[in-house]
C-alpha positions as CSV (number, residue, x, y, z in Angstrom):
1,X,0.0,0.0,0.0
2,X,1.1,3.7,-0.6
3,X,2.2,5.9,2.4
4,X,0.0,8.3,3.6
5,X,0.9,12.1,2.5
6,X,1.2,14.9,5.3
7,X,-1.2,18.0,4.2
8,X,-0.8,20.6,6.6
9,X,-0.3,18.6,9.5
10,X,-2.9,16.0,8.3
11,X,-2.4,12.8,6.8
12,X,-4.6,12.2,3.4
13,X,-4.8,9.2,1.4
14,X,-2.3,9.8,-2.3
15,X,-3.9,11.2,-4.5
16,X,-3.5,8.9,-8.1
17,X,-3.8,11.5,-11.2
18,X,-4.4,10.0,-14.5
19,X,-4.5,11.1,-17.6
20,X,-6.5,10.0,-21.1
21,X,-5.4,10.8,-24.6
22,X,-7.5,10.6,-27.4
23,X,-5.5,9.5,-30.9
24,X,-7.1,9.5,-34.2
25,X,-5.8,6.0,-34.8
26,X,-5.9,4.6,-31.7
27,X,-7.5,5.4,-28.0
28,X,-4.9,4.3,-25.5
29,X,-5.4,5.1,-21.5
30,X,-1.9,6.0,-19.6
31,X,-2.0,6.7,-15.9
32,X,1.1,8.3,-13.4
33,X,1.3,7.6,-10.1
34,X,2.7,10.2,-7.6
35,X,5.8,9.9,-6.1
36,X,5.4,7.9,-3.0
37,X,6.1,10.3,0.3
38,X,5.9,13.4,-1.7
39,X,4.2,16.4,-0.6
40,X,1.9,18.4,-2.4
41,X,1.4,22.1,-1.5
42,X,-1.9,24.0,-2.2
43,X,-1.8,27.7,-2.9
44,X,-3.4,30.2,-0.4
45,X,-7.0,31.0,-0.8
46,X,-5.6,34.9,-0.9
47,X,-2.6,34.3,-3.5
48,X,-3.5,34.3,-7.0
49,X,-3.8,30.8,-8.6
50,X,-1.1,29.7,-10.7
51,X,-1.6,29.6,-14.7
52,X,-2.7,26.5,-15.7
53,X,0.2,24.7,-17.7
54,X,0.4,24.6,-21.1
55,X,-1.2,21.6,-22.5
56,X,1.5,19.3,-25.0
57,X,1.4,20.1,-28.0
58,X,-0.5,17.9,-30.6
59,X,0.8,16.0,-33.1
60,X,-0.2,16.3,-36.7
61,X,-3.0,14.6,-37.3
62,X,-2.5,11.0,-39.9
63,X,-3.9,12.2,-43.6
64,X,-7.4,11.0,-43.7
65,X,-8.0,7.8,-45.6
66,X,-10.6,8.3,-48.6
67,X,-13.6,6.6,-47.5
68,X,-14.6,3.4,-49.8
69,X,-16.8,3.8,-52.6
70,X,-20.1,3.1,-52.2
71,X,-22.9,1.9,-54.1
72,X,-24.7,4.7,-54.6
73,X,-28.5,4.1,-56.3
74,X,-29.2,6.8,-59.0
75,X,-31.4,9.5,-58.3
76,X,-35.3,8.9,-59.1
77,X,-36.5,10.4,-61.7
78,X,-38.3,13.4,-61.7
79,X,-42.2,13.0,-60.5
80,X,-44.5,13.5,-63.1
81,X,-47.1,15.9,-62.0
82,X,-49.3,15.3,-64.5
83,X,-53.0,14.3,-62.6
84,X,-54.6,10.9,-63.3
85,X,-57.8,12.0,-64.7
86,X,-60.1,14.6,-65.8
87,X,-63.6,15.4,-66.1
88,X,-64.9,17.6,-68.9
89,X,-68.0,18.9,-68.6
90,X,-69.6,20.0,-72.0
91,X,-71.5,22.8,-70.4
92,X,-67.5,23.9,-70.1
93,X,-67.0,24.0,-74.1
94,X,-70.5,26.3,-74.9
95,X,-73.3,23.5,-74.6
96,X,-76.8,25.1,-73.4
97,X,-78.5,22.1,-72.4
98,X,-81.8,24.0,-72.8
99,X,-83.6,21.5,-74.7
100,X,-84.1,23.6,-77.7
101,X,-80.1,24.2,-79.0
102,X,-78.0,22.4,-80.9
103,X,-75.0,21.5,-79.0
104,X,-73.8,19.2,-81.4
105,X,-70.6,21.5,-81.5
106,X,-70.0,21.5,-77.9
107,X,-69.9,17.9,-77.4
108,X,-67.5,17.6,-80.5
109,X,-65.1,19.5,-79.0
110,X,-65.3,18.6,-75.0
111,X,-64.4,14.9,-77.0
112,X,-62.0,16.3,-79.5
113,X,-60.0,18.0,-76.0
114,X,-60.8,14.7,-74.0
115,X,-58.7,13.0,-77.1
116,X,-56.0,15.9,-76.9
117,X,-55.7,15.6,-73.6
118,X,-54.9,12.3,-73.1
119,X,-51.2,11.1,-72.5
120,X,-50.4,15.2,-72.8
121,X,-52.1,16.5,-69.4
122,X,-53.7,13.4,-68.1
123,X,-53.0,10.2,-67.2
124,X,-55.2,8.3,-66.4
125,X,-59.1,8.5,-67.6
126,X,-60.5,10.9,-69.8
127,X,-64.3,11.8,-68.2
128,X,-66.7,13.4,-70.9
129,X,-69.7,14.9,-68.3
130,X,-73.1,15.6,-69.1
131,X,-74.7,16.9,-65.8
132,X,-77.8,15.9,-65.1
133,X,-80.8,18.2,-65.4
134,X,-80.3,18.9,-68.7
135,X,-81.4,18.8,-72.3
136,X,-79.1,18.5,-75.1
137,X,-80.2,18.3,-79.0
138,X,-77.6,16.5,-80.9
139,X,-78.0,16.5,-84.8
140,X,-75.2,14.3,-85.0
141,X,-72.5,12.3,-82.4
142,X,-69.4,10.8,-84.4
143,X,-66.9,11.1,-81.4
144,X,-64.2,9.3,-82.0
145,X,-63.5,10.2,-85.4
146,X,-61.2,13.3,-83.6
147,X,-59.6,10.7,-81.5
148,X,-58.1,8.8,-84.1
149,X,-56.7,11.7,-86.3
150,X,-54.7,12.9,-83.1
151,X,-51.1,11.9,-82.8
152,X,-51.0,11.7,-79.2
153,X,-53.2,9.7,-78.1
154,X,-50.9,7.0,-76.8
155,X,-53.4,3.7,-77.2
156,X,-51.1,1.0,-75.8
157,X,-51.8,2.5,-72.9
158,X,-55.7,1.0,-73.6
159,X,-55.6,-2.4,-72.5
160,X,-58.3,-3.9,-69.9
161,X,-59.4,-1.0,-68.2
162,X,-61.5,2.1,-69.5
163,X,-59.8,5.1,-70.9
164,X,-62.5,7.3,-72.0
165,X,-65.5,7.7,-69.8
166,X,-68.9,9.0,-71.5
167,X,-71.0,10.2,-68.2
168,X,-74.3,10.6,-69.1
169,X,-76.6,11.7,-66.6
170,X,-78.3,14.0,-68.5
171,X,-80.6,13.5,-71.6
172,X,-79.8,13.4,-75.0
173,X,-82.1,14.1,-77.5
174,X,-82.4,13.2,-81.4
175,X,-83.6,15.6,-83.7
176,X,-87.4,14.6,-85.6
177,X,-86.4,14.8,-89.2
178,X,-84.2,13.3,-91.0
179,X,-82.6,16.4,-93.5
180,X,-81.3,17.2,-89.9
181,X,-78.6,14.7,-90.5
182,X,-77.2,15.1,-93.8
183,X,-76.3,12.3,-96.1
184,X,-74.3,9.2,-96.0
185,X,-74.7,8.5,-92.1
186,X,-76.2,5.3,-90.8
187,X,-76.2,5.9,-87.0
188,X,-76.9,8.8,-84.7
189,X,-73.8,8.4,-82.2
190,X,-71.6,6.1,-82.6
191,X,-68.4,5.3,-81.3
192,X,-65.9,3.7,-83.2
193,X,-62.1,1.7,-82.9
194,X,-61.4,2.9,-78.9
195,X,-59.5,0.5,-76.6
196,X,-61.3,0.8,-73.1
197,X,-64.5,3.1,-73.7
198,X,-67.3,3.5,-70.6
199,X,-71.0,4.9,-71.2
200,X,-72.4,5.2,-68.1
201,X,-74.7,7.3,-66.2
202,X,-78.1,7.5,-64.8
203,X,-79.3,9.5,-68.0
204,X,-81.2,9.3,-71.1
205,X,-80.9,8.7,-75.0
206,X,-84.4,9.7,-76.2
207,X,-84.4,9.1,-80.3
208,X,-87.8,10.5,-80.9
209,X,-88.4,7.8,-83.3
210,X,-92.4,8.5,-83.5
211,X,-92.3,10.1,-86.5
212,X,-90.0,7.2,-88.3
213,X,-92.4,4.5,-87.1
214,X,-95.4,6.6,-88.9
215,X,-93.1,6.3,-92.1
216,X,-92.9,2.6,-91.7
217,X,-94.3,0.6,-94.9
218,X,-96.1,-2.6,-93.0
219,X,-98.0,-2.6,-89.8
220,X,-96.0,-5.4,-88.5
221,X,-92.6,-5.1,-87.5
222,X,-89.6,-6.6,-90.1
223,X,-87.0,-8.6,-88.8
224,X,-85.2,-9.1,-91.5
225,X,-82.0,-7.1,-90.7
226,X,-81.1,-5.5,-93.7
227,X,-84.5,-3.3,-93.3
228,X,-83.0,-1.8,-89.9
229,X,-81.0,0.2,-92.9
230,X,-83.2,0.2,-95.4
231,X,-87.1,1.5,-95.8
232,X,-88.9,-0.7,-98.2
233,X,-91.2,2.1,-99.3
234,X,-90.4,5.0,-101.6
235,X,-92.7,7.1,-99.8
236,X,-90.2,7.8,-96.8
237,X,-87.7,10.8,-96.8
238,X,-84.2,9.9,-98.9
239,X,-82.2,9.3,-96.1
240,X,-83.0,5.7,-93.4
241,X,-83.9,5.9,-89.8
242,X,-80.4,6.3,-87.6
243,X,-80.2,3.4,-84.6
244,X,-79.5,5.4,-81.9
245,X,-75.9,4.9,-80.2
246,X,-73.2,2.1,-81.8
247,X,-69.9,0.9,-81.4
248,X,-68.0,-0.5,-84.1
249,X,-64.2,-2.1,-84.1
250,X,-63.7,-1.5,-80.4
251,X,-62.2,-3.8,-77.7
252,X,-63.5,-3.9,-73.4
253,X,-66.9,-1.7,-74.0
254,X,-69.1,-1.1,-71.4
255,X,-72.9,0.5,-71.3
256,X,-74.0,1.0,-68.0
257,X,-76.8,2.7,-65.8
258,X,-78.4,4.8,-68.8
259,X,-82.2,4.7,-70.7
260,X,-82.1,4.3,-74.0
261,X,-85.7,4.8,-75.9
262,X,-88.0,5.4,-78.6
263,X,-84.9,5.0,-81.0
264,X,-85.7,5.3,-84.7
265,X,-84.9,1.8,-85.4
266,X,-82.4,-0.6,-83.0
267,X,-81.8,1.4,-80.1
268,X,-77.9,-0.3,-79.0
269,X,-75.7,-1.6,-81.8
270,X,-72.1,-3.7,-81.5
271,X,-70.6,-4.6,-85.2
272,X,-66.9,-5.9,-85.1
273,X,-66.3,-6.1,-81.0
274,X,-64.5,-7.8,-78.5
275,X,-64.6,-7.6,-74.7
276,X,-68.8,-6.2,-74.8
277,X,-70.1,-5.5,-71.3
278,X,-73.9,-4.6,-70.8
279,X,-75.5,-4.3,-67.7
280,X,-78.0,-2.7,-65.2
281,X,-79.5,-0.5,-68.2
282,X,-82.7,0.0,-69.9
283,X,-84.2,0.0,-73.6
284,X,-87.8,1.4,-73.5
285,X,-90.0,1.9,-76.9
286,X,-93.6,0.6,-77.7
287,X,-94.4,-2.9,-78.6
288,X,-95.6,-1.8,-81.8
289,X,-92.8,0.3,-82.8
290,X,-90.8,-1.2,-86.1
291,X,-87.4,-2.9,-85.9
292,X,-86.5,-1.4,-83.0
293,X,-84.2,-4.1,-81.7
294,X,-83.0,-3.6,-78.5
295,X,-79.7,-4.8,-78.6
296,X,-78.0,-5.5,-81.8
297,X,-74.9,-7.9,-82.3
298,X,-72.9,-8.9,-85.3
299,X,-69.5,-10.2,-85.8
300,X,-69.0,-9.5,-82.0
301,X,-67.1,-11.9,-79.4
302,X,-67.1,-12.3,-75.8
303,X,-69.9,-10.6,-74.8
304,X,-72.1,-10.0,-71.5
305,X,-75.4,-8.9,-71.2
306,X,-77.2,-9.2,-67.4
307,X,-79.7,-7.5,-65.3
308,X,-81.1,-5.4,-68.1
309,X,-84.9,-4.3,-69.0
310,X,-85.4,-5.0,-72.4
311,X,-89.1,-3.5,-74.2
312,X,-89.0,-2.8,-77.6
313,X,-91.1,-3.8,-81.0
314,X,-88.3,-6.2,-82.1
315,X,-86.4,-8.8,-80.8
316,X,-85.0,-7.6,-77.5
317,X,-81.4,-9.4,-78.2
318,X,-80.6,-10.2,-81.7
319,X,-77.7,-12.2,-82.3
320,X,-76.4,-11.9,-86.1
321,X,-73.3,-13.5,-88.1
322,X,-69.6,-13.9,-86.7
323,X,-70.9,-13.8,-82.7
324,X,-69.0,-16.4,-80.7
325,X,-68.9,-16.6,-76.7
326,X,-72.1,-14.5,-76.1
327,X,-73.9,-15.3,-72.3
328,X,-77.3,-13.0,-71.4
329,X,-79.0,-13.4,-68.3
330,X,-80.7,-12.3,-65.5
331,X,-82.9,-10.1,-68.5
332,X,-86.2,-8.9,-68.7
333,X,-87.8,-8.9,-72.5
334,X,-90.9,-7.3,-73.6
335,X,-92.7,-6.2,-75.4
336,X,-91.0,-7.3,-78.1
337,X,-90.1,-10.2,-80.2
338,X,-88.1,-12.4,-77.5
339,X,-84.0,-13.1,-77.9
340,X,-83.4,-14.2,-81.3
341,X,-80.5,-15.9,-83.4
342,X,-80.7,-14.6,-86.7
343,X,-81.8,-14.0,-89.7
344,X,-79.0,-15.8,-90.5
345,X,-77.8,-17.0,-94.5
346,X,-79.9,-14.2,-96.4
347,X,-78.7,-14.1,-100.4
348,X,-77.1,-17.4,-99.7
349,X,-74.4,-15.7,-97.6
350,X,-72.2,-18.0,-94.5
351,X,-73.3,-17.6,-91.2
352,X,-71.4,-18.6,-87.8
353,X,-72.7,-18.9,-84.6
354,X,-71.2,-20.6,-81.8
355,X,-71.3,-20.9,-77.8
356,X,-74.5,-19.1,-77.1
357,X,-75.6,-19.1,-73.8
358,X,-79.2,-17.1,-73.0
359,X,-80.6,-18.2,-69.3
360,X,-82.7,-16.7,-66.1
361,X,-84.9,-14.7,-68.3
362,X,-87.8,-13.1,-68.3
363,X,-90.6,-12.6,-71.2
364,X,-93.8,-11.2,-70.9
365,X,-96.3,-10.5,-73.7
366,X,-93.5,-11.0,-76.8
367,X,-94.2,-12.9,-79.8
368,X,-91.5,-15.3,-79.8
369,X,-89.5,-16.5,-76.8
370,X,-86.0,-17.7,-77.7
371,X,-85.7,-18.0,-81.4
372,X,-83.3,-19.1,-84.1
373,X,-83.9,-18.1,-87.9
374,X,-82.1,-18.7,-90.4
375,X,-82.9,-18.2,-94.7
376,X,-83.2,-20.7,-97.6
377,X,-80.0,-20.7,-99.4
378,X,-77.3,-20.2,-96.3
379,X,-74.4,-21.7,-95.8
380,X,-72.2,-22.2,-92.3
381,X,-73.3,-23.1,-89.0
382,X,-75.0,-22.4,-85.7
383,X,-73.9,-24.7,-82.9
384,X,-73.5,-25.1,-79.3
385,X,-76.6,-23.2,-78.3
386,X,-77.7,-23.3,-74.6
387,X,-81.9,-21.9,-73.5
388,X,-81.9,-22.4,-69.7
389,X,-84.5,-21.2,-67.1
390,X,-86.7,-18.9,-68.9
391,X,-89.6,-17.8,-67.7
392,X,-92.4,-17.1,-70.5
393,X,-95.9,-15.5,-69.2
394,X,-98.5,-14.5,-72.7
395,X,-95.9,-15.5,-75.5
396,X,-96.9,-16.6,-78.7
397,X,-94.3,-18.9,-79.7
398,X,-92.1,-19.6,-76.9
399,X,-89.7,-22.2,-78.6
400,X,-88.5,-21.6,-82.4
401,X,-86.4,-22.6,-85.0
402,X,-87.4,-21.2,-88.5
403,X,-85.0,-22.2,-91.2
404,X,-87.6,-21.1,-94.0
405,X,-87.1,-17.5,-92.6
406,X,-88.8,-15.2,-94.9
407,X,-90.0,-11.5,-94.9
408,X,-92.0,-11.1,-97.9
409,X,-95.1,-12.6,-99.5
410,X,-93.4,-15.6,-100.9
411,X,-89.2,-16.9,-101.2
412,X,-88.0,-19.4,-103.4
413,X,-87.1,-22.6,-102.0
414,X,-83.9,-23.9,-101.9
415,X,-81.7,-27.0,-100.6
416,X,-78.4,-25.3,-98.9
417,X,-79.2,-24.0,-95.5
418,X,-77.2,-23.5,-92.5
419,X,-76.7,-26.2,-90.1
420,X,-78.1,-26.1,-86.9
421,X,-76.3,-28.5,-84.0
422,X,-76.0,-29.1,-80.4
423,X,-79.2,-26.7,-79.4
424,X,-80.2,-27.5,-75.9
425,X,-83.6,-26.0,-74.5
426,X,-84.2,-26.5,-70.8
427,X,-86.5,-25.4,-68.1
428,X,-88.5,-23.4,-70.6
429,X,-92.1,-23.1,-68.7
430,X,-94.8,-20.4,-68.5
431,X,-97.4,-19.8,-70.5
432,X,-98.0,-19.2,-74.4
433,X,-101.3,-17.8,-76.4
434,X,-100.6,-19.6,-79.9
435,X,-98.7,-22.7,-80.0
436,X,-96.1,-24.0,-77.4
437,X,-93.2,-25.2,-79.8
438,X,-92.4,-25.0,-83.5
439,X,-89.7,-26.6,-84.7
440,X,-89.0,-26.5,-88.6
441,X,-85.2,-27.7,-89.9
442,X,-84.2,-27.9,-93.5
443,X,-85.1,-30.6,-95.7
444,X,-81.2,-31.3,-97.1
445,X,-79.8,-30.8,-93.7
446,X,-81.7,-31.4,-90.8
447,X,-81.2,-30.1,-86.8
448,X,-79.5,-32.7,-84.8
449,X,-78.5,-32.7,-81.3
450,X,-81.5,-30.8,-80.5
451,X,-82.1,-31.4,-76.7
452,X,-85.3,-30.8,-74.7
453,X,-85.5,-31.0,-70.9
454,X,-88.2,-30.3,-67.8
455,X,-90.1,-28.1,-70.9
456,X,-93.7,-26.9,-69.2
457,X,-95.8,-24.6,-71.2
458,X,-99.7,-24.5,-70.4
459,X,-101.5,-22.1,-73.2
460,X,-103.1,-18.7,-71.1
461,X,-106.6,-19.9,-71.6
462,X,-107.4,-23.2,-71.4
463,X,-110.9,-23.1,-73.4
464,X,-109.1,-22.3,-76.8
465,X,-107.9,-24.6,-78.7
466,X,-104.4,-24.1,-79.6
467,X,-102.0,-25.6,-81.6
468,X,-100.0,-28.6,-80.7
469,X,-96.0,-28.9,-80.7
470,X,-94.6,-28.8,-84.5
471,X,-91.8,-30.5,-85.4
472,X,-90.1,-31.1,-89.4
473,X,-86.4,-32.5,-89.3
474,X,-85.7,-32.2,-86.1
475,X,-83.6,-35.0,-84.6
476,X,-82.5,-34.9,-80.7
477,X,-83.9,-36.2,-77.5
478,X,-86.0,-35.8,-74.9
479,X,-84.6,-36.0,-71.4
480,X,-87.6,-35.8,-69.3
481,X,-91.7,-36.0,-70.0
482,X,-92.5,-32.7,-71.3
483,X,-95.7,-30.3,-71.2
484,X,-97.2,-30.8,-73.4
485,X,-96.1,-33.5,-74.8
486,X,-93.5,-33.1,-78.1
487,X,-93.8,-36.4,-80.1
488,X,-92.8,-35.1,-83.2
489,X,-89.1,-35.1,-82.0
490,X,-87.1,-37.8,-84.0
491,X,-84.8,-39.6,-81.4
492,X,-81.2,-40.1,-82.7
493,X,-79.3,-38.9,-86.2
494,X,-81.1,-38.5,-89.4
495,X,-80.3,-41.7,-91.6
496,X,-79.9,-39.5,-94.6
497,X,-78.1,-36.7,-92.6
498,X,-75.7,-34.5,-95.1
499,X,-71.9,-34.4,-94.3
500,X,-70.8,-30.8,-94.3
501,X,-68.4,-29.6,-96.3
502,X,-65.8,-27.0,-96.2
503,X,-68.2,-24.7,-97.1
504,X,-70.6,-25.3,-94.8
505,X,-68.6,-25.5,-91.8
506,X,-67.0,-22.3,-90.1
């Protein structure tokens, strides 16, 4: 142990003093022990205190080492700023909306900027707005004829969802007559080869079509679909009836939430599209108004119609040439003339049809049910055809297939037809006020694989006589007992059945 140290007469424990350098390279601790037996001598309180000494001097620091490189990530780029959408209202762009004003201009060129716009100042939807509350004449709609003459608009960017947004909560009208239009048109607004296009809306269409119906030539409706072009008179104005909105060459459509009525002639049209959604929408004119399909479709491919009112003085769904992968359901029909295939194979053109489904629907007071009709003379096919679960209340002819499809006084008979195949009809019941079933194939080339299952169709007053089930070249089966009873069904395959060839077939 250390000796004690004397202080001023008293003995205090050694006091160790220690020391700590800090070195850039290295922090090592060094500590100095007093002499032992050494006394240390504090200044007076009254004598000035001694300077501090001077601390060591320092040593040059070691050169700093560069530090090691690092991965640095490159800087992001610069944030866009542009927004993701825009709504363009065409009260914006000089449309009155007064009901009595042509705004025809104004809703050119709110689509024309909705066109410009995208990929420039926007980038996500485009939103064309008509506000509800208001009343716009339109002499003419073309809209996307500005969209495809501008540069910019940067279509790969169209894939699966909507890029142009048609919001129409207000009502659109047609004008009455038809020098309104001009020559060489065939529609009233149409939209035509968009990628991703939405009309939707709690509005109105209204094609004031009562004064083309009073032009019409026959009391009954045509169905013949070349006359939804074409007046057969000569006393009608030079120019046809316009159907009322249509999309041609477009891919992922959708038609939502709006009223469509009292078009001229078919009030929705699809020719040449893929990706068709319809749903939650309505289509109102009179049961005796002509041709005034409901929903048109031709050369058109996966395709969705659901939970739609359908009342028109034509066939509420009509299903022409080139439509594959169609499924309706969950519809309401009539008046009108029921969901039809056809006409199909007029002027002995080819004809295609495949993977139809139409089930969970609803008829009331319609002259035909669900329906295929075909011409003499055809060529091609119509196959894998599904009727489920359709409820029929007051229809004339709830099960039909017409191959001998004519709309005039009298047609020439002839042997090529197109072939029917693999049509299915089940859980057809309700009621009917002429005859229950009509069946009538083509003599050369008969129906086959014509199915019939848990069929129950009582006529609305049982007093009258009606007609009994018809049946000519129709081969299938019958699954279950059916009301009332269809024994004019041939079981099996014709013996004499045709083979197609390459020009039948599609």
């Amino acid at each position: 142990m250390p000796e004690k140290a004397s202080i001023g007469g008293k003995t205090e424990e050694p006091l160790l003093l220690c020391t700590r350098r800090k070195e850039k390279t290295t922090a090592a601790a060094t500590t100095t022990a007093m002499p032992v037996n050494q006394s240390i001598k504090f200044p007076s309180p009254k004598s000035p205190l001694p300077k501090p000494p001077s601390p060591p001097p320092l040593k040059a620091p070691s050169p700093a080492l560069p530090p090691p490189k690092q991965n640095i990530p490159p800087a992001p780029p610069k944030k866009d700023n542009k927004p993701t959408s825009a709504v363009l209202n065409v009260l914006d762009f000089g449309a009155k909306g007064d009901g009595t004003s042509d705004d025809t201009k104004a809703f050119q060129a709110a689509w024309e900027s909705a066109c410009k716009s995208r990929g420039i100042n926007y980038h996500g939807p485009i939103r064309a707005h008509i506000p509800c509350g208001t009343h716009f004449i339109l002499w003419s709609l073309l809209p996307t004829k500005h969209c495809l003459s501008v540069p910019s608009l940067d279509r790969s960017k169209c894939n699966s969802k909507s890029v142009f947004f048609f919001q129409l909560d207000g009502t659109i009208i047609a004008p009455t007559s038809s020098k309104a239009w001009g020559s060489g048109l065939l529609q009233w607004l149409e939209f035509t080869k968009l990628k991703g296009i939405t009309v939707q809306g709690s509005g109105t269409i209204d094609g004031r079509g009562s004064v083309w119906w009073q032009q019409s030539a026959f009391d009954d409706p045509i169905d013949d679909e070349s006359k939804l072009i074409v007046p057969l008179n000569n006393t009608v104005e030079e120019n046809p009836p316009i159907p009322a909105l249509r999309f041609y060459g477009s891919f992922n459509v959708t038609v939502t939430g709006i009223t469509i009525q009292n078009s001229p002639q078919c009030h929705l049209k699809f020719d040449n599209c893929i990706g068709v959604s319809v749903y939650s929408m309505s289509v109102s004119s009179p049961g005796d108004s002509p041709n005034t399909d409901g929903i048109h479709l031709q050369n058109s491919r996966d395709v969705l119609i659901r939970s739609t009112n359908l009342a028109c003085g034509d066939d509420c769904v009509s299903i022409q040439t080139g439509c594959t992968n169609v499924y309706i359901h969950n519809v309401n029909c009539g008046p009108g003339h029921g969901i039809s295939i056809g006409s199909l194979g007029k002027d002995a053109s080819r004809a295609c049809v495949s993977n139809i489904t139409v089930r969970d629907i609803r008829m009331y007071n319609t002259m035909n049910g669900v329906r295929i009709k075909t011409w003499q003379g055809g060529s091609g096919s119509v196959q894998g055809v599904l009727f489920s679960n359709i409820q029929v209340s007051e229809v004339e002819l709830p099960i039909v297939i017409d191959q001998y499809y004519c709309d005039k006084s009298k047609c020439k008979n002839q042997t090529s037809a197109v072939s029917l195949s693999g049509i299915t009809y089940e859980k057809i019941r309700g009621t009917y006020t002429v005859k229950p079933v009509h069946l009538a194939c083509s003599d050369n080339l008969p129906c086959v694989d014509v199915t019939l299952t848990d069929i129950e169709l009582k006529p609305q007053q049982e007093q009258y006589h009606m007609y009994d089930a018809f049946c000519w070249q129709t081969f299938g089966e019958l699954t279950t007992p059916t009301v009332p009873p269809i024994d004019c069904l041939h079981v099996g395959k014709p013996s004499s059945n045709r083979i197609q060839n390459d020009h039948d077939s599609c």
